[in-house]
C-alpha positions as CSV (number, residue, x, y, z in Angstrom):
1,X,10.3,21.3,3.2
2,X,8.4,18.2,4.5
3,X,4.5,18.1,4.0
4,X,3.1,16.0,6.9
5,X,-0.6,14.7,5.8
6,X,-3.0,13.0,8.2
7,X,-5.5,10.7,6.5
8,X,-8.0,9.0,8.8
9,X,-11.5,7.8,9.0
10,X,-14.2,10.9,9.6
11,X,-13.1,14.1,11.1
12,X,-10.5,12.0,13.3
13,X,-7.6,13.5,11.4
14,X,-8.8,17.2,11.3
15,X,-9.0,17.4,15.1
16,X,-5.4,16.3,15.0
17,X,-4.3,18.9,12.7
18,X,-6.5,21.3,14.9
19,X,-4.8,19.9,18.3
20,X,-1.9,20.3,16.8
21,X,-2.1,23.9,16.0
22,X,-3.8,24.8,19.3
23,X,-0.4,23.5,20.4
24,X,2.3,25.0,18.0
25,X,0.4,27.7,16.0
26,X,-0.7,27.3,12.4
27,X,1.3,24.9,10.4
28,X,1.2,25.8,6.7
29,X,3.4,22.2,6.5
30,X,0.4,20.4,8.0
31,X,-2.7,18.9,5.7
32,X,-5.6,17.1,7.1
33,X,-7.6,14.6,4.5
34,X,-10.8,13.2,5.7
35,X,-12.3,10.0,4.9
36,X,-15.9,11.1,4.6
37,X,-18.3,7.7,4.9
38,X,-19.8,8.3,1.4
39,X,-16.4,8.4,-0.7
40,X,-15.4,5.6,-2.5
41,X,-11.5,4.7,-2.6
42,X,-11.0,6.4,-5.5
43,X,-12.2,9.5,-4.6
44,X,-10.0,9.7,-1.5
45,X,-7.1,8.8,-3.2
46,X,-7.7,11.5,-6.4
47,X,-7.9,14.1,-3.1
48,X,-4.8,12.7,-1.4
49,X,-3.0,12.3,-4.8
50,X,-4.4,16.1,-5.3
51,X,-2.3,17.7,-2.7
52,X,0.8,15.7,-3.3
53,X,0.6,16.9,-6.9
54,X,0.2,20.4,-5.6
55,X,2.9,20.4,-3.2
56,X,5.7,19.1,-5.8
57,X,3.9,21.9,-8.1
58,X,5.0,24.4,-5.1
59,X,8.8,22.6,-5.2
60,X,8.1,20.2,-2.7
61,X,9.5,16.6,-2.8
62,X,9.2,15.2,0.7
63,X,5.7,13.7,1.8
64,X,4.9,11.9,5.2
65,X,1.6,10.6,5.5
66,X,0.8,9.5,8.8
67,X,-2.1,7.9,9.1
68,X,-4.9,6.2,11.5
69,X,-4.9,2.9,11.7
70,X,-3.5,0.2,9.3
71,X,-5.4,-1.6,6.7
72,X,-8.3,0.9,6.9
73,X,-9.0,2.7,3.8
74,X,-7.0,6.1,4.3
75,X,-4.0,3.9,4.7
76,X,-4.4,1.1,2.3
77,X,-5.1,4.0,-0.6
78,X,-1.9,5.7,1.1
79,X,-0.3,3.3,1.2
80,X,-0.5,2.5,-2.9
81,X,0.6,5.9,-3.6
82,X,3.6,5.6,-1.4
83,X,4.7,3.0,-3.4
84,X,4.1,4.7,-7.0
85,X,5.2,7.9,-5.8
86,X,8.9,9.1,-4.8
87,X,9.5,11.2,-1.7
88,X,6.5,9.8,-0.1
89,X,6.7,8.1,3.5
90,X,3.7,6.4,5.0
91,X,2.8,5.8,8.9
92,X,0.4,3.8,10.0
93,X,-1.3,4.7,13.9
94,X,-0.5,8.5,14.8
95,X,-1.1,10.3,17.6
96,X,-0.8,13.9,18.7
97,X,2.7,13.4,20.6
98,X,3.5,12.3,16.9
99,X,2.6,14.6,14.7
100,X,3.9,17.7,17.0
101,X,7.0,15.7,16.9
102,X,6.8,15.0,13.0
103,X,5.8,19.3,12.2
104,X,8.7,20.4,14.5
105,X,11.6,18.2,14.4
106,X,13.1,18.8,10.3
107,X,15.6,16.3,10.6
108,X,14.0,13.3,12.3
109,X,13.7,10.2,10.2
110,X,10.7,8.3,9.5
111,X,11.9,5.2,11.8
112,X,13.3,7.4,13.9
113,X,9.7,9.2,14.7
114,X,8.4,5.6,15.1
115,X,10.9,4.9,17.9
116,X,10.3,7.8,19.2
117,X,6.5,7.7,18.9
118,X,6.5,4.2,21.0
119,X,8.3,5.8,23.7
120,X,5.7,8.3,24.3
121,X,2.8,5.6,24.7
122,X,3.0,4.6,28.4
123,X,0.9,3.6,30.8
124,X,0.4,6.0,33.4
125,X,-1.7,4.1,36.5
């Protein structure tokens, strides 16, 4: 199964997860890792790098990491353990439409979610 992992900047990314499950119910694929402003780099990443070691532990070997924004923290330190570590897809600038889309659809691709993602950002007025 596919562990989806939103890391963002403050509590950003566990409103997400919470939004999302307000939508679909509780998603036991879903993980939310916070930024706090007091943890260094290293810190996040031995959290992040935490639960990808725990979900390969549980027989896990695909991990999408959407994150934030690009070139903040969450996704810089994502970003470096996507390249060290196998089975591990990062994406920069989610939003909800996104990660509903990423938690229900198993057989979407990664570039395929990002095509899909810009189609959902329209303006309206």
């Amino acid at each position: 199964m596919r562990q989806v992992i939103l890391a963002g900047h403050g509590d950003g990314c566990l409103g997400m997860k919470q939004s999302t499950e307000m939508i679909l119910g509780e998603q036991t694929h879903l993980h939310a890792i916070n930024l706090y402003a007091s943890e260094s780099a290293q810190d996040y990443h031995k959290r992040l790098h935490s639960l990808i070691d725990k979900g390969r532990v549980d027989g896990d070997n695909e991990f999408w990491i959407l994150t934030d924004i690009k070139g903040g923290t969450p996704g810089n330190v994502a970003t470096l353990i996507g390249k060290q570590e196998e089975g591990v897809t990062v994406i920069s600038g989610y939003h909800l439409a996104m990660i509903i889309t990423a938690c229900t659809d198993s057989h979407i691709t990664a570039n395929h979610l990002i095509e899909e993602s810009n189609k959902m950002i329209q303006k309206i007025i």
